[in-house]
N, C-alpha and C positions, 0 to 999 in steps of 0.2 A: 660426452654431450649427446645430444639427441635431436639431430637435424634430419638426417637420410637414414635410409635403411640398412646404405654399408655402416653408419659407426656405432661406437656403442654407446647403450642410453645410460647413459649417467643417472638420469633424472625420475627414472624408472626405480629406486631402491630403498621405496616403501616396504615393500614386503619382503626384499632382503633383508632389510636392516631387523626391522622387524623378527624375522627368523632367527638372527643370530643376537637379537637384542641388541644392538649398536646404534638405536636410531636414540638424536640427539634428543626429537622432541623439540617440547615450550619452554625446558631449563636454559640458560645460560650456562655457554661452553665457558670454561677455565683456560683459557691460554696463557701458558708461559713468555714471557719475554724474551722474544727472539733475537739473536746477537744481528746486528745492526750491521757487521764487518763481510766485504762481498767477501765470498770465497769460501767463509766459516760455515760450519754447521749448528745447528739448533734445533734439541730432541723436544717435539711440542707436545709430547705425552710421556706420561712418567716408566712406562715401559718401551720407550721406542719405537711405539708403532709408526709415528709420523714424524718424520727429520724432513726439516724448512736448511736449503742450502742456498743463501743468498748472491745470485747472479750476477742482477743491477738495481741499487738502491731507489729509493720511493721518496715520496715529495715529504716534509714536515712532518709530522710526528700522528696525527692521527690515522687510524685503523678502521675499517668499517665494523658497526654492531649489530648484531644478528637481531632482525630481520628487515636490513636493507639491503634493497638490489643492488648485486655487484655483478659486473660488466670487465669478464675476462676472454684472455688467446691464452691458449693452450697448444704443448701438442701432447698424447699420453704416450708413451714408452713401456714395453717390457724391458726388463734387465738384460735380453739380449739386444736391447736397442730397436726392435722391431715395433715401429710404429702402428697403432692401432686406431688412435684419432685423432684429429686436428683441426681444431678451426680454424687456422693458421690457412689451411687446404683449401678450408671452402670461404674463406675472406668474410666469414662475418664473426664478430664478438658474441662469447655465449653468455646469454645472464640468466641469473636466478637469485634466489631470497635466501638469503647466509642463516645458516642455524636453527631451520623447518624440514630437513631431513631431504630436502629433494634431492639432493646428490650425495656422494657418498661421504662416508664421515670422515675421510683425512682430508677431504674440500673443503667440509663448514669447519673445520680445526685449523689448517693452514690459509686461507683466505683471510682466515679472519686476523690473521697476525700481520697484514701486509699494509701497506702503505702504497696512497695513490703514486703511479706509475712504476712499481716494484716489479722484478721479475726474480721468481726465484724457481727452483726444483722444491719440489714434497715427494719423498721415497713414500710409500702409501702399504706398509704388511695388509696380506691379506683380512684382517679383520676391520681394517680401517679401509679395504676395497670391496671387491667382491666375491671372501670369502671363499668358503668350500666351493660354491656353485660355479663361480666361475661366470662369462659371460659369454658364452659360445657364440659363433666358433674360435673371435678373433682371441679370449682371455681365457686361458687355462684356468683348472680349479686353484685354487692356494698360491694366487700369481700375488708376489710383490709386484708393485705399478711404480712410474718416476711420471711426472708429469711438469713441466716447463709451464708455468705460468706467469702469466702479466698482468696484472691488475690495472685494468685502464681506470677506472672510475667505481664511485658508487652514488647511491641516489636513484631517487625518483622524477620520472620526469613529469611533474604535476599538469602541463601543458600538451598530451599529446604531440609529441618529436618535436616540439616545439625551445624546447630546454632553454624554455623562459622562467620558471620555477621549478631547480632541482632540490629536493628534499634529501638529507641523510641523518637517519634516525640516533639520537647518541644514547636515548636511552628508551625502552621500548615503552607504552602505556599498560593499563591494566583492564580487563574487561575485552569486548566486543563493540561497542556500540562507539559511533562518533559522531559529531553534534550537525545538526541539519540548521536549513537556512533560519529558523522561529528564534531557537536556543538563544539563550545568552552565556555565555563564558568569558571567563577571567583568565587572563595569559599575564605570563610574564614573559618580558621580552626585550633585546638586545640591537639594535638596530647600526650599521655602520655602513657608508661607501666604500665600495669595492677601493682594497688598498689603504683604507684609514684605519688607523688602530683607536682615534677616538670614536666613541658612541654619539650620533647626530639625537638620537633617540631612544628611552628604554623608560619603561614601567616604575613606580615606584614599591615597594616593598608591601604595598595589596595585591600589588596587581593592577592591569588594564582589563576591564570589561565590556563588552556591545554584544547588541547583535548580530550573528553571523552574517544576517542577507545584508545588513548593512555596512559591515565592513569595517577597516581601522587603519589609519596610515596611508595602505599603497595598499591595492590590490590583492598584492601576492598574500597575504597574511590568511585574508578570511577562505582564501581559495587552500592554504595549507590545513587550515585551523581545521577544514571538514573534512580530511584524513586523518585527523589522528584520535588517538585513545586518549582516555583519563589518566594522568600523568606524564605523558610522553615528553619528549625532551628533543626537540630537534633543530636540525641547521638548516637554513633555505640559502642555495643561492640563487640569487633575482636580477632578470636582466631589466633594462630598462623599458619594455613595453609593459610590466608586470609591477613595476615601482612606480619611480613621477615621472616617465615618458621624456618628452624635449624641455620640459619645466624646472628652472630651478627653484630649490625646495629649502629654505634656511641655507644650512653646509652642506647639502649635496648638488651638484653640479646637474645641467641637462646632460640627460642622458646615462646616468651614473648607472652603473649596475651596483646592486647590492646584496650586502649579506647580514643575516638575520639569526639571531638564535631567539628559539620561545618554546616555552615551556606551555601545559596546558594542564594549568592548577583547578580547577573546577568548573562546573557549567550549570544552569536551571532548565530545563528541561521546556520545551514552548511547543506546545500544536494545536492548530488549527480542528476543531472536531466537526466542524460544517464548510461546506466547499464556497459558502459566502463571505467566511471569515467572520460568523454569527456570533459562536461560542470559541475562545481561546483561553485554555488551562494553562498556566505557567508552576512545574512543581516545584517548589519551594524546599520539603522535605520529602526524602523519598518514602514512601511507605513499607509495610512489609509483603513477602508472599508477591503471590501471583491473582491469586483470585478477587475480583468487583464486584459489588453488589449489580445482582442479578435486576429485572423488572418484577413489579410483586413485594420487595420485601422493605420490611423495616429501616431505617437508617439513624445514625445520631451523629451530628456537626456541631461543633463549637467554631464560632469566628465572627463575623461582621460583614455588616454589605455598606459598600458609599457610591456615592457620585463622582465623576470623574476630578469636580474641585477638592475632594476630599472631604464632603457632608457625608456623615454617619447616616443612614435610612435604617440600619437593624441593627441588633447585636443580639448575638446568642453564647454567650460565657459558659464556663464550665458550672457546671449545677441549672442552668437554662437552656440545655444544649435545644436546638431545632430539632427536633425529629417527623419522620413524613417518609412515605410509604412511595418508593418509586412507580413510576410510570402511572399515576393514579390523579395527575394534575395537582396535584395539595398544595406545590409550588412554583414558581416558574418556571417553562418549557427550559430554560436553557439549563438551568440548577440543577434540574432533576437529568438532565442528560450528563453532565456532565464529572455529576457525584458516580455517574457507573460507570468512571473510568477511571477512577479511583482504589489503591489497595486501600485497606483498613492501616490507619495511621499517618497519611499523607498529609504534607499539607498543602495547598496550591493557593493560587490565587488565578479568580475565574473573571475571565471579563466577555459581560452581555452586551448586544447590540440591543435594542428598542426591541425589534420584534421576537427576540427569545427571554424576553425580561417583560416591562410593563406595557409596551407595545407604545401607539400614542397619547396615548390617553394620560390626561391627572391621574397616577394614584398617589393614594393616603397611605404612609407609614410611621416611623416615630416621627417623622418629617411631609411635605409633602414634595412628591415626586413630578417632577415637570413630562409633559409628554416626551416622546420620544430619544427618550433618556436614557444612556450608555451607563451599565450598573460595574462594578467591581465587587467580587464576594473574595472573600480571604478566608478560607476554611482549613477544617484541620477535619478528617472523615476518622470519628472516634470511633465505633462500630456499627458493626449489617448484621443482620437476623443470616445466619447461613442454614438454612433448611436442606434436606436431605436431598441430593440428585438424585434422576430418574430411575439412574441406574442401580442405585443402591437401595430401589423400594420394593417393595413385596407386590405382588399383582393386586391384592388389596387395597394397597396402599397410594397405588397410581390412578385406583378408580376412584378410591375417596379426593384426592388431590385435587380430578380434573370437575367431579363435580362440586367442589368448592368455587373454585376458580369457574366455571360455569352460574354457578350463582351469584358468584361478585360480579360479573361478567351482566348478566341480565339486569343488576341493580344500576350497573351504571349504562344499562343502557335506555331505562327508563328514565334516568335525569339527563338524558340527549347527549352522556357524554360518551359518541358513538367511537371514537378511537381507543377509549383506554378500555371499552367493551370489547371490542375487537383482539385488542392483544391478549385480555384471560381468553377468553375463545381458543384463540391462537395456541395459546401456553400450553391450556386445558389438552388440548386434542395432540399436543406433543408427548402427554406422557400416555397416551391409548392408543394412538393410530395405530403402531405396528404391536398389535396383540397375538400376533399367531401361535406365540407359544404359551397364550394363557391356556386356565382350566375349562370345561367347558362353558364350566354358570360364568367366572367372569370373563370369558368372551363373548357370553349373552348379554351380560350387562354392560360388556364395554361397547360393544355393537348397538344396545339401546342408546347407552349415553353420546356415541359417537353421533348417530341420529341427529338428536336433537343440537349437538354442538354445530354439525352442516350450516342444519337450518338457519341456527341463530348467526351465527359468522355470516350466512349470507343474507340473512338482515341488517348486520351490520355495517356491509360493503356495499350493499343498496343504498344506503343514507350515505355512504362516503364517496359515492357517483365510480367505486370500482366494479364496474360493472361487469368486465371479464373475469374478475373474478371469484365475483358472485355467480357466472354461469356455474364455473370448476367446482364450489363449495356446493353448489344444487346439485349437481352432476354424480359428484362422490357420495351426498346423503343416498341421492337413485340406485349407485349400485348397489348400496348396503339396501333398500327397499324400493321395489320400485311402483309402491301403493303412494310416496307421499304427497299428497295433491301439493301442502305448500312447499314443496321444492320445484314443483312444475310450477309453479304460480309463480314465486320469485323469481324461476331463470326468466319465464317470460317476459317480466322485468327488467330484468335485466336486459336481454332480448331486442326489447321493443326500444332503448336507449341507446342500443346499438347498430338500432334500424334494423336489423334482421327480423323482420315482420315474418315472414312464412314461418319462422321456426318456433317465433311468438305463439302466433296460432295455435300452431300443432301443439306445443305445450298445453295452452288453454283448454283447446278442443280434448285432451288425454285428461287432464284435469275433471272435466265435466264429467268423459263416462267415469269417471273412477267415483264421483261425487255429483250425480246430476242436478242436485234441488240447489248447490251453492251459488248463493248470490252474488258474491263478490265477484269470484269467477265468470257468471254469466254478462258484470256488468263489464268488466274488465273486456269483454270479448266483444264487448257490442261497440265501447270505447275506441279499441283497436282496427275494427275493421270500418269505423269512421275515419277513424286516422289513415286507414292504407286507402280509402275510398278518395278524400281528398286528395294524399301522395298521387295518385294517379291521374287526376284533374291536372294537378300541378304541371307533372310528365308530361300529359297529350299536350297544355298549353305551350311548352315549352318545345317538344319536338314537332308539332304543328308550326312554330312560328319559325323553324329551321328551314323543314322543306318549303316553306313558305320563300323564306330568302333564297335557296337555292335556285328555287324553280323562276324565281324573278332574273336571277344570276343566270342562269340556264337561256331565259329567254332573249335576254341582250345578247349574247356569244350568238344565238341562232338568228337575230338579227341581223348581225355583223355579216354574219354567212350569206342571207340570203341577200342583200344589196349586192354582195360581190358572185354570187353566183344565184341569180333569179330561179334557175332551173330547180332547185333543192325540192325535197319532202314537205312534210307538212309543216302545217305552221306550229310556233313552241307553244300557242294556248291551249294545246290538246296537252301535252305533257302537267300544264299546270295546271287543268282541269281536274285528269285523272289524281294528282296528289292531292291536291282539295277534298279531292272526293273520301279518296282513303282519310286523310286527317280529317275529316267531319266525323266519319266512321270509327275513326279511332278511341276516343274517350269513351262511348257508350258502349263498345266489347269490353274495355280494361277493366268497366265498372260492372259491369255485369260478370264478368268473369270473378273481379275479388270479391265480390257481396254475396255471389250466388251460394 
């Protein structure tokens, strides 16, 4: 095991195993059936590496299956009996995960043949230990090992040390992935009170379906259901905080602990793609691959959209499929978000809120749509246009790309539709920003085009009140030139919404020498320092009317004072005079100062 520094790491024999090839892996160990007689021996591998000598018999007949945690005492032994480690020693239970290689292979071979409360010896040949290497200092190279174990339990304790829900896996799932609270899945499932050999409850031969967050029976289920894999097969024992608590339940008693066997026959897949719980995808059929339609490109769907009573509003069949050009508006906000989360061949079922669908408003379909109307679309994503990645384009080809997309980009940003202008923008300048290792001519032309892309993106974030970051998009046109008056024109713009007036200016004023006869520019400037001329009216009236109160505050306190001490300084109308003075003073320096 692997607690302290004096013992030895068991758990450490990755890359022994490894070296000598002995590691179990994701297969399923083979174990022989152990003679059940204490005292007998039993060879658990077909050359004798691992003989199981049983001690003291174990509970009922079931074995734990690899990869559930088992919770053993040990102590290890050479064959001169010289002990090497013990948990026995240090008074705690060692656990780990039967048949994932963390311990050595005559553990995941002989544990696995044991029986809760079993105690037997495993002689361990060096190939099912620690091999040639050994484990200095306490294990010689090519040490035969004995080790005394007990198998107290196995399971997982779903409850943090709570062992309110212990899980033991009987047969493992397949895949990686386990189902989150949206999911819906199908179990089948075995239900009895601790001690009953009748079933109070169990599934019929579909299966029982819900959703995870919402639960099924007792507690304990949906809180197992989101450990495990696709297929898995397991046993829960359930205390009664975790089942029906002080409640009796049909035929189980308050307070009943229970046990449960359930299987985890299939699931649909449910998430949430906006944090308002806007747009929710539930997949229906998985698709293939990995790859979504990108923003930009083509799409084609077959399926239908209804109302939440089940009114048809579309249908688009095969030979009618819908087609429409992501992130381009062509159809509703939520659809078109939602279709790019899709592989090609999926089928889902998408359900809109009001405002990622028709919003409030009547609209007209094959039906008419009442405002603020929850849509359900049931699509199937038949194919995407897959165009060439960045990376797979010629220098050529990534300047043709961006000014495409630069064009489409300008077209739609004369019909005011300033966001889907912004993202070609966006797209456009992703395949040319990092030019450095073009040829010279096109990293002249990708330098031209980048130019102009600045600009526009930060026209485009002017309209969309991104106002920071439209500074950054001026900023980056300037270093690539820093002749472009409308880049200083726009951050000023920018600028001035951000109140940063001084830098406003200074923009304007750079503007001008670079282009002195520009109107725009000149009016903009005259605009502007009307705007900071009032701002500073605003100020002095505002900080006038402060010292104002203070010096009134001031003069009471010096009242207070001089009743109780007549002898005092002068009186507080000087102190108020003098601040008068300065705050009369003060608005005609601010203005003369910002106008001059």
């Amino acid at each position: 095991a692997h607690h302290e520094a004096n013992t030895v790491d068991m758990s450490a024999l990755d890359e022994r195993n490894d070296d000598m090839n002995l590691s179990v892996g994701e297969e399923d160990m083979d174990v022989p059936m152990a003679d059940d007689r204490v005292g007998h021996e039993s060879k658990l591998t077909s050359d004798g590496g691992v003989v199981k000598t049983l001690l003291a018999a174990g509970q009922g007949w079931q074995t734990p299956a690899q990869g559930n945690d088992v919770h053993v005492h040990y102590v290890g032994k050479l064959l001169d009996g010289t002990v090497f480690d013990s948990s026995r020693d240090r008074g705690e239970p060692f656990k780990f995960t039967l048949g994932k290689g963390h311990v050595i292979k005559g553990w995941d071979i002989g544990v696995k043949s044991m029986k809760k409360g079993e105690t037997c010896l495993l002689t361990c040949k060096p190939e099912y230990a620690y091999g040639e290497q050994g484990s200095p200092p306490k294990i010689p190279a090519n040490a035969t090992l004995q080790f005394e174990v007990e198998l107290l339990f196995w399971g997982t304790d779903l409850t943090q040390g709570k062992h309110g829900i212990m899980k033991t896996i009987l047969k493992e799932g397949t895949g990686y992935e386990q189902p989150k609270d949206l999911w819906e899945v199908n179990i089948a499932y075995e239900a009895k009170a601790s001690g009953n050999t009748e079933a109070f409850s169990k599934s019929d031969e579909n299966g029982t379906s819900f959703v995870v967050k919402d639960g099924y029976l007792c507690p304990a289920i949906a809180q197992a259901v989101k450990t495990m894999k696709l297929g898995e097969l397991a046993n829960l024992e359930v205390s009664p905080e975790f089942g029906f608590g002080s409640k009796d339940q049909d035929q189980v008693p308050a307070n009943s602990s229970l046990e449960i066997s359930m299987e985890l026959k299939s699931w649909k897949k449910v998430e949430s793609l906006t944090t308002d719980g806007g747009i929710v995808k539930k997949v229906l059929v998985e698709g293939e691959g990995y790859k979504k339609p990108p923003g930009g490109v083509k799409v084609k769907l077959t399926g239908y959209a209804r109302l939440l009573d089940g009114t048809v509003i579309e249908e688009f069949p095969e030979g009618k499929e819908l087609e429409f050009v992501t992130e381009e508006e062509q159809v509703v906000a939520g659809l078109d978000a939602a279709v790019m989360q899709m592989n090609k061949g999926e089928k889902a079922e998408i359900t809109l809120t009001a405002p990622y669908a028709y919003g409030d408003e009547e609209a007209v379909r094959k039906v008419t749509i009442p405002g603020g109307s929850t849509i359900v679309y049931e699509i199937n994503l038949v194919e995407f246009e897959k165009g060439k990645e960045s990376w797979d384009m010629e220098e050529s080809e990534k300047i043709e790309a961006a000014s495409s997309l630069k064009d489409r980009g300008n077209m739609f940003f004369k019909d005011g539709k300033y966001k889907v202008a912004l993202k070609k923008y966006e797209k456009a300048l992703s395949y040319i920003e990092y030019d450095t290792a073009f040829s010279d001519q096109n990293k002249s032309n990708s330098k031209e085009l980048k130019k102009s892309l600045y600009l526009n993106d930060a026209a485009a974030k002017l309209r969309l009140n991104k106002h920071k970051e439209c500074v950054q998009s001026c900023t980056k046109a300037l270093e690539l030139d820093s002749s472009l008056v409308k880049a200083y024109f726009r951050r000023s713009q920018a600028y001035e919404h951000t109140v940063d007036y001084d830098l406003a200016e200074a923009d304007l004023k750079k503007a001008l020498e670079l282009e002195e006869g520009n109107i725009e520019v000149k009016k903009q400037l005259a605009n502007l320092k009307r705007k900071i001329a009032s701002q500073n009216r605003k100020d002095a009236k505002l900080y006038g009317s402060i010292f104002k109160r203070m010096a009134k505050i001031s003069e009471r306190e010096d009242a207070k004072t001089n009743r109780s001490e007549p002898a005092k300084t002068a009186p507080p109308s000087t102190m108020q005079t003098d601040l008068n003075k300065e705050n009369d003073a003060q608005p005609e320096q601010m203005e003369t100062e910002a106008t001059g």
